[in-house]
C-alpha positions as CSV (number, residue, x, y, z in Angstrom):
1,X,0.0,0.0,0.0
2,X,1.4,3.3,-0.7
3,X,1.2,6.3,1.5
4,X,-1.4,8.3,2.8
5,X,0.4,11.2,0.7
6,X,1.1,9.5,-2.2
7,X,-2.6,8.1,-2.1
8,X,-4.4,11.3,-1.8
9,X,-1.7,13.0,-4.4
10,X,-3.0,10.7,-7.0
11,X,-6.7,11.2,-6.7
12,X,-6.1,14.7,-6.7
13,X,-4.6,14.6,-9.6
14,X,-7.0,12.1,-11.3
15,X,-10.0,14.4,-10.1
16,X,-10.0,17.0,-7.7
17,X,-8.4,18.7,-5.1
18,X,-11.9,18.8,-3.6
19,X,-11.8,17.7,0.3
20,X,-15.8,17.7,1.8
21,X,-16.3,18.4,5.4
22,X,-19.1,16.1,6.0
23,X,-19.5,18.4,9.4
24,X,-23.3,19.0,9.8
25,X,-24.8,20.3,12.9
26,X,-28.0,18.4,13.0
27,X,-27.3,15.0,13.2
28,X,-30.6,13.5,12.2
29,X,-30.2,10.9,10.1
30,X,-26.2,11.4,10.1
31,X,-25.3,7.7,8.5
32,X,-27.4,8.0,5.3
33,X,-26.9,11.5,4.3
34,X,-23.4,11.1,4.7
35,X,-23.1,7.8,2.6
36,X,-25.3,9.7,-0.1
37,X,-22.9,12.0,0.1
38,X,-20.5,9.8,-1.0
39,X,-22.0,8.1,-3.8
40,X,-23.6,11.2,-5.3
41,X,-20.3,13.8,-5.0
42,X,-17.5,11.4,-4.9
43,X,-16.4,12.3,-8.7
44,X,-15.6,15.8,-7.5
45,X,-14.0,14.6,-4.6
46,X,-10.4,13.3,-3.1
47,X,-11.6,12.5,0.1
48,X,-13.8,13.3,2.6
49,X,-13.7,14.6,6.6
50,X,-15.4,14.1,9.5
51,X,-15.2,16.7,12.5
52,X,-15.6,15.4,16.1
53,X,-19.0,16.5,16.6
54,X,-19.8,14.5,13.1
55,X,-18.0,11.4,14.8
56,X,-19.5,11.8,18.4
57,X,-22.9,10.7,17.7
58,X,-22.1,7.7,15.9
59,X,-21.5,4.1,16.3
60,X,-18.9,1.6,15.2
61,X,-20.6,-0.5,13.0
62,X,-21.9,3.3,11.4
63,X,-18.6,4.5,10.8
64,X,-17.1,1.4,9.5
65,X,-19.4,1.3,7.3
66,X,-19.4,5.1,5.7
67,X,-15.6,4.3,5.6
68,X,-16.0,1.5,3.7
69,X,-18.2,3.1,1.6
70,X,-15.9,6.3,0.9
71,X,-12.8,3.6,-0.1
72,X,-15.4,1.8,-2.3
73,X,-16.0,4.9,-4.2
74,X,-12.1,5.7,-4.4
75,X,-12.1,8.7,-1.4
76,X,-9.4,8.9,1.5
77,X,-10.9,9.1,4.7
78,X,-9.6,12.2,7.6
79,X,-10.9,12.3,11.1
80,X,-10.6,16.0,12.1
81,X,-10.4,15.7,16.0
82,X,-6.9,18.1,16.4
83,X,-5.6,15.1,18.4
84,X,-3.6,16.6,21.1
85,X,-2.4,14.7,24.2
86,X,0.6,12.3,25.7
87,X,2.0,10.2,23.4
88,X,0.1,7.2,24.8
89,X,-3.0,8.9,24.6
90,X,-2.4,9.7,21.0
91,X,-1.0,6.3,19.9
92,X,-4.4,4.5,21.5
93,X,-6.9,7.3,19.8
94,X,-5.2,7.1,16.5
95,X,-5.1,3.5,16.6
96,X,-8.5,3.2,17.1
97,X,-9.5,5.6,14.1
98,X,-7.3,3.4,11.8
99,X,-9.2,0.6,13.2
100,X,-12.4,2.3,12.2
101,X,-11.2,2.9,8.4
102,X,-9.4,6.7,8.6
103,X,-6.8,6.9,6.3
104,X,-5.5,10.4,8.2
105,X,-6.2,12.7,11.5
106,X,-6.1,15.8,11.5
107,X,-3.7,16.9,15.1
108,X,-3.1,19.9,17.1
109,X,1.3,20.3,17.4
110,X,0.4,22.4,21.0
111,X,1.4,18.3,22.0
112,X,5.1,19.3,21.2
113,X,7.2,18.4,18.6
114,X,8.9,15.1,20.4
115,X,5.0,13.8,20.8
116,X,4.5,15.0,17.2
117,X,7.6,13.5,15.8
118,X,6.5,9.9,17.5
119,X,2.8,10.0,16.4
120,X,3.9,10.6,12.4
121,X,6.4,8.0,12.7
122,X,4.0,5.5,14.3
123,X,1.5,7.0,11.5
124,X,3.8,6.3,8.7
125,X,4.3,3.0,9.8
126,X,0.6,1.8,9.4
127,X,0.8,3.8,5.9
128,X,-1.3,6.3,7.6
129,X,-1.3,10.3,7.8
130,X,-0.7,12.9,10.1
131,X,-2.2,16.5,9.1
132,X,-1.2,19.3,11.7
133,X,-2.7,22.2,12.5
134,X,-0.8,25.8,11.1
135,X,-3.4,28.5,10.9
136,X,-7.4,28.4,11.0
137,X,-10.0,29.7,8.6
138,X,-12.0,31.6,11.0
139,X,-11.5,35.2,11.6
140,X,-10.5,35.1,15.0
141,X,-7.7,32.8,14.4
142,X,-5.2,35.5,14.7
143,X,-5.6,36.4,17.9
144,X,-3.9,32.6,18.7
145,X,-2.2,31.5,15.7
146,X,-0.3,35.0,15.0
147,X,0.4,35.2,18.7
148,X,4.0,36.1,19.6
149,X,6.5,33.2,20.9
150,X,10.0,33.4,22.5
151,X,11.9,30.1,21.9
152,X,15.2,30.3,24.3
153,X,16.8,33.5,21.9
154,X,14.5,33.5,19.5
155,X,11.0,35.0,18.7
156,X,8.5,33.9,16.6
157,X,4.7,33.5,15.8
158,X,2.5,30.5,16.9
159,X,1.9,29.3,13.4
160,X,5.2,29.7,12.2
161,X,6.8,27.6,14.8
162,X,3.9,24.8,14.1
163,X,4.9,25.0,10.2
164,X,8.5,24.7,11.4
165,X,7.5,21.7,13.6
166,X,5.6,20.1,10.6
167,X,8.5,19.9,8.3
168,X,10.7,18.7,10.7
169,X,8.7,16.0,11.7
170,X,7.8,15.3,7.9
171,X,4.0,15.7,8.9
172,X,2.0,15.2,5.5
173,X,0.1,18.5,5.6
174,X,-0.9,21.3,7.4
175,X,-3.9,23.1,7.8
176,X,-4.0,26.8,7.1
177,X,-7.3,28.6,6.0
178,X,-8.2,29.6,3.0
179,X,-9.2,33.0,4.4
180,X,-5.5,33.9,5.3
181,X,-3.9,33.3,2.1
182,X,-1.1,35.8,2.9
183,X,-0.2,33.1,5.2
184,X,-0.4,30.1,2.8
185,X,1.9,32.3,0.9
186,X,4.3,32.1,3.6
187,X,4.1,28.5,4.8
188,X,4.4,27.6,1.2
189,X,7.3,29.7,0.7
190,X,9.2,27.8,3.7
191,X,8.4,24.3,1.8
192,X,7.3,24.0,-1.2
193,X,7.2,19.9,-0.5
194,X,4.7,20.7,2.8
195,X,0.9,19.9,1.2
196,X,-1.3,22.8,2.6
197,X,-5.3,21.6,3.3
198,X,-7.4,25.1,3.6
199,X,-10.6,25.0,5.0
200,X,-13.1,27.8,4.6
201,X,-13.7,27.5,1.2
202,X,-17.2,29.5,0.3
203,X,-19.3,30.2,3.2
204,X,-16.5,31.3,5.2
205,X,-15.2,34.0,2.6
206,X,-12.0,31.9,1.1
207,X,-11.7,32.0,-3.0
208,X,-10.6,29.0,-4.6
209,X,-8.6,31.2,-7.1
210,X,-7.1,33.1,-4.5
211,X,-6.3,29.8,-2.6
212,X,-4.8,28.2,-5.1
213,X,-2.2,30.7,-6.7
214,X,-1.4,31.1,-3.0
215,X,-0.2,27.6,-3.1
216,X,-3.0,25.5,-1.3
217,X,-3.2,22.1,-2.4
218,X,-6.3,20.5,-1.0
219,X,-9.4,22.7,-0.1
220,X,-11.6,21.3,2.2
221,X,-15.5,22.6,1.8
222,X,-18.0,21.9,4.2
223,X,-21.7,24.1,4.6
224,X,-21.1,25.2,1.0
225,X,-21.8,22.1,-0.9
226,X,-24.0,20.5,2.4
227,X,-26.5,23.6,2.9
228,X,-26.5,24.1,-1.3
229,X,-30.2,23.5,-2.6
230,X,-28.8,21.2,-5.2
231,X,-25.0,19.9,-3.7
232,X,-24.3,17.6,-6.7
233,X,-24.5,21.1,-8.9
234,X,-22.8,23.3,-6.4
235,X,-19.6,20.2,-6.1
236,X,-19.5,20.2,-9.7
237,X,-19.0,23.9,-10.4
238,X,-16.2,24.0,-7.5
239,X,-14.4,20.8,-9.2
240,X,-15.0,22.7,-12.4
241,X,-12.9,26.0,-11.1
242,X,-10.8,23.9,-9.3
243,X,-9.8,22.0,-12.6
244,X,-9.2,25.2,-14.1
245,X,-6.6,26.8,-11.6
């Protein structure tokens, strides 16, 4: 089996760089919307993600079987939960995700870069992925992410030292928003082998265009396509601008 990386690389390329936050607030009927989700979008789609409210409410045999579903229809599977605890804590809750079908987690590097470093390698390992939080879409992400840091000598921002931390622990992405793509800019300029996932596509104010030529690589879309009147349509003409970037 190849890589996480190398697996979602290829469908990208094959169709989209189309990521859908299957994140709905109202939960009713959660299992079949979502695997109807999957069978009518997943042309226009790489993969699909699943907050921890999404997850929450839902059984085993229920998520085994939409992550069966997704890999049937050729998606990658992320569990957004912004994992963030002792390493044995980690190890267990990742293992368990795998176990249930995810393909990648989304994680929060305020666990340190020793626990990050041991939770991609274990990842890696099991041919699995470890995405890691940068920079937010919402607007009140910069009051944390742009915060000011003192390392020993040297001073720095919050999200710059989490980009730093991702390339040295080889994470396989990291998460800045599509609303900040001044900052994309930036992490992209620091590696341009980094894959940068941008949430906030539409609803929140982000611009595929704009996310793109900033250097994005995955853009993950949520209450866009889900609250659309017709999602199928609204999927296609974001894979359609998407496709021509």
């Amino acid at each position: 089996m190849n890589s996480f990386k190398e697996r979602i690389r290829k469908l990208a390329a094959q169709k989209s760089p189309l990521i859908l936050a299957n994140d709905y607030d109202d939960h009713k009927n959660l299992e079949s919307r979502t695997i109807q989700n999957i069978k009518t979008l997943h042309p226009y789609l790489c993969a699909i993600k699943f907050n921890f409210h999404v997850l929450l409410p839902l059984g085993e045999k229920q998520i085994l079987k939409i992550t069966k579903t997704a890999h049937e229809y050729g998606l990658q599977t992320i569990a957004d939960i912004k994992l963030n605890d002792i390493g044995n804590t980690n190890f267990v809750a990742a293992q368990t995700l795998w176990n249930l079908g995810f393909d990648g987690i989304i994680v929060n590097p305020m666990m340190g870069p020793a626990s990050l470093e041991k939770l991609v390698s274990l990842s890696h390992k099991n041919k699995k992925g470890v995405i890691s939080l940068c920079h937010m879409s919402a607007p009140e992400a910069r009051v944390t992410y742009e915060l000011g840091v003192k390392m020993g000598s040297k001073s720095t921002q919050i999200y710059k030292l989490f980009l730093e931390w991702a390339i040295k622990m080889s994470t396989d992405g990291i998460i800045v928003g599509a609303t900040f793509p001044d900052i994309i800019q930036y992490c992209k300029s620091k590696s341009r082998t980094l894959n940068v996932y941008s949430p906030g596509i539409g609803t929140q104010g982000g611009d595929i265009n704009s996310t793109l030529s900033a250097g994005s690589d995955y853009l993950i879309v949520g209450r866009t396509i889900l609250s659309a009147k017709n999602p199928k349509r609204v999927a296609q003409e974001l894979f359609e601008s998407a496709r021509k970037h």
